[in-house]
C-alpha positions, 0 to 999 in steps of 0.5 A: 804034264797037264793035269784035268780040271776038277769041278768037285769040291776038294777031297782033302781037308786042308785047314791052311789054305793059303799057300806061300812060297811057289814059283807059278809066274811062268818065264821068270825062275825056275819054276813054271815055264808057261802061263797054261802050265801055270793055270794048270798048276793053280787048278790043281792048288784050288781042288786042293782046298787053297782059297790063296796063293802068295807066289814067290819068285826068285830074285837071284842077282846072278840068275835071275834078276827080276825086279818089283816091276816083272814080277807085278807085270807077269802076276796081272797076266796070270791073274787076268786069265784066271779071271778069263777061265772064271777060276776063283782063287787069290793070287799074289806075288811076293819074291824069294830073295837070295842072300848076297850084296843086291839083296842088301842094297834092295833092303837099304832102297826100300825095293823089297816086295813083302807079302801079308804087307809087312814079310820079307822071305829070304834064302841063304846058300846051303852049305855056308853061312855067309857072314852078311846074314846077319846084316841082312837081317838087323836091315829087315827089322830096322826098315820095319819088315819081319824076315821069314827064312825059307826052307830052313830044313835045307841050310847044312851050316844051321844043323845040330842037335839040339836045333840051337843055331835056329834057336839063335835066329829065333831070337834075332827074329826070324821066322821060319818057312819049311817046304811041305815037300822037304816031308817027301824029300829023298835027303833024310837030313832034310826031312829029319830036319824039318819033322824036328823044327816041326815038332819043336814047334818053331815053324810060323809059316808052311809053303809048297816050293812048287816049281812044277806039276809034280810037287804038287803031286807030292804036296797032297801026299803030305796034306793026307800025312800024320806028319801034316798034323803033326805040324798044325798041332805043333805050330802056331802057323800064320798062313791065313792070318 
């Protein structure tokens, strides 16, 4: 789906505007497919009132091993054709790093990608807690990096009522990323999850998770939302730090 250039100012007022956690580099993830989808996607993230953009691709040993050394590559070609177009918007990449033993050893080899110099943001598998999380996250913080958990809302194994096993993260260090589109989300766990996290006020950082057109479709019903305000209210965000 190709959606049309806007030259109007956005019609949202979006007091965030840098966006992290995306997929916009094309070929690499799951996320967008080619560098014209890519483009598209980012004009639209532009009419949404986003001066930044901190993609984030995967780095899946298993699915998608993708290294410093592409990720960089494919962001200079995107950058490049925004450049082209005259579409004057930041754009940077990070990495979305999964939790397994590759991601251990890029901790320990200093081959981590931050964002904002000094942020590792990291996932976990759904269901389980794997036993080298922790691990994974004393690494970060003796290597000088702060680990952001992305998409928290969706972790089965860290739900309770009284939010205590985010707590427990909290206090070892991590900071937490919920996906603006978990507010749309069709799993009510999820959502449920995310307005608590939300109203608890223990969110640092808000990202779109766009893969593709339609979630940004869905992220500007959430920027219109009450719960949107909710979250600005709530949270000491650090976006646009």
């Amino acid at each position: 789906m190709i959606f049309p250039f806007f030259t109007k100012n956005s019609i949202i007022s979006n007091s965030i505007t840098v966006d992290l956690h995306s997929h916009l580099l094309p070929g690499i993830d799951d996320g967008v497919k080619t560098l014209n989808e890519s483009i598209e996607i980012i004009k639209k993230f532009k009419f949404l009132g986003y001066q930044k953009l901190i993609t984030t691709p995967h780095i899946f040993y298993d699915l998608y091993p993708n290294t410093k050394e592409i990720i960089q590559e494919k962001l200079y070609t995107v950058q490049d054709k925004l450049k082209k177009e005259n579409i004057k918007i930041i754009l940077e990449a990070s990495a979305e790093y999964y939790l397994d033993m590759a991601f251990l050893r890029c901790i320990e080899d200093d081959e981590l990608l931050p964002f904002m110099e000094n942020y590792i943001l990291f996932e976990t598998p759904h269901n389980s807690k794997l036993i080298i999380l922790d691990i994974a996250i004393e690494s970060i913080i003796r290597k000088g990096y702060i680990p952001v958990l992305a998409h928290p809302e969706r972790y089965v194994y860290l739900y309770s009522d009284n939010l205590e096993h985010y707590k427990k993260l909290k206090r070892m260090g991590v900071l937490f990323q919920v996906n603006l589109k978990s507010l749309q989300s069709h799993s009510k766990s999820i959502k449920k999850t995310a307005l608590k996290l939300i109203e608890a006020g223990l969110i640092n950082f808000i990202g779109s998770d766009v893969h593709r057109m339609r979630d940004v479709l869905i992220l500007e019903k959430v920027l219109k939302s009450k719960e949107y305000k909710t979250i600005i209210k709530n949270n000491n965000l650090l976006n646009n730090n």
